[in-house]
C-alpha positions in Angstrom: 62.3 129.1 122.5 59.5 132.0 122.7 56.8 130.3 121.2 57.4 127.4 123.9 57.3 129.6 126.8 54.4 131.2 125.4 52.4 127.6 125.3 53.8 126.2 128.2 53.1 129.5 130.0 49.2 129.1 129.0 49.2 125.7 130.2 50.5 126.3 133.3 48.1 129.5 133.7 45.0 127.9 133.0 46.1 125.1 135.2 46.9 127.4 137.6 43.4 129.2 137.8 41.5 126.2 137.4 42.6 124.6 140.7 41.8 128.1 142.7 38.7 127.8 141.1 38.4 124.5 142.7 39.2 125.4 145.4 37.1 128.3 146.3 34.2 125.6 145.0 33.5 127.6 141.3 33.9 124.5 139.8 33.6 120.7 140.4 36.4 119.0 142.5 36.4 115.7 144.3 39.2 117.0 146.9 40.9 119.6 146.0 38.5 122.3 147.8 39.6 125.0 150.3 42.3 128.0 151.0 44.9 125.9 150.1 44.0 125.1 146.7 42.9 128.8 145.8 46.5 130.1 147.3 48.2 127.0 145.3 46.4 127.5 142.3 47.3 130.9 142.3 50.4 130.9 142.4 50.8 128.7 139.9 48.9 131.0 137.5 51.5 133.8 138.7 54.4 131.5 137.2 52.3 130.9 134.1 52.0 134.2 133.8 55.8 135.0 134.5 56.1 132.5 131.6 53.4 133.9 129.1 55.0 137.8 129.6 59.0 136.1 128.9 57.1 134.2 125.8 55.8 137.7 124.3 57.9 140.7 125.7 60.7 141.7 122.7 63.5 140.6 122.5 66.6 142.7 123.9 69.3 143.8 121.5 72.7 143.7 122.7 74.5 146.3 123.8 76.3 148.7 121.1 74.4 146.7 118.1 71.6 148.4 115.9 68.4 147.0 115.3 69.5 147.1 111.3 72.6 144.5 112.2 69.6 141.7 112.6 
């Protein structure tokens, strides 16, 4: 399940910054220019990035176990 968060987190963070970067006109768009794309495309990359960090952070043991039960 990680390593699918991890590449659908990248995916949707590169997405993500390449439509604010559309829209504050860094790079080539036909319509999607303006405030509204940079604040979409930011946030966007935020939830990429909320996906990238659950992808990669370690995993949690449970409570009362040891790491040498794994």
């Amino acid at each position: 399940m990680r390593p699918i968060l991890l590449v659908v987190g990248v995916i949707v963070l590169l997405t993500g910054l390449v439509w604010a970067l559309q829209g504050a006109y860094v790079l080539p768009a036909t319509f999607m220019r303006g405030e509204a794309w940079i604040g979409l495309g930011s946030a966007i990359a935020v939830v990429g990035l909320g996906l990238v960090w659950l992808g990669v952070r370690p995993a949690r043991s449970a409570p009362g176990s040891s790491p040498r039960d794994e």
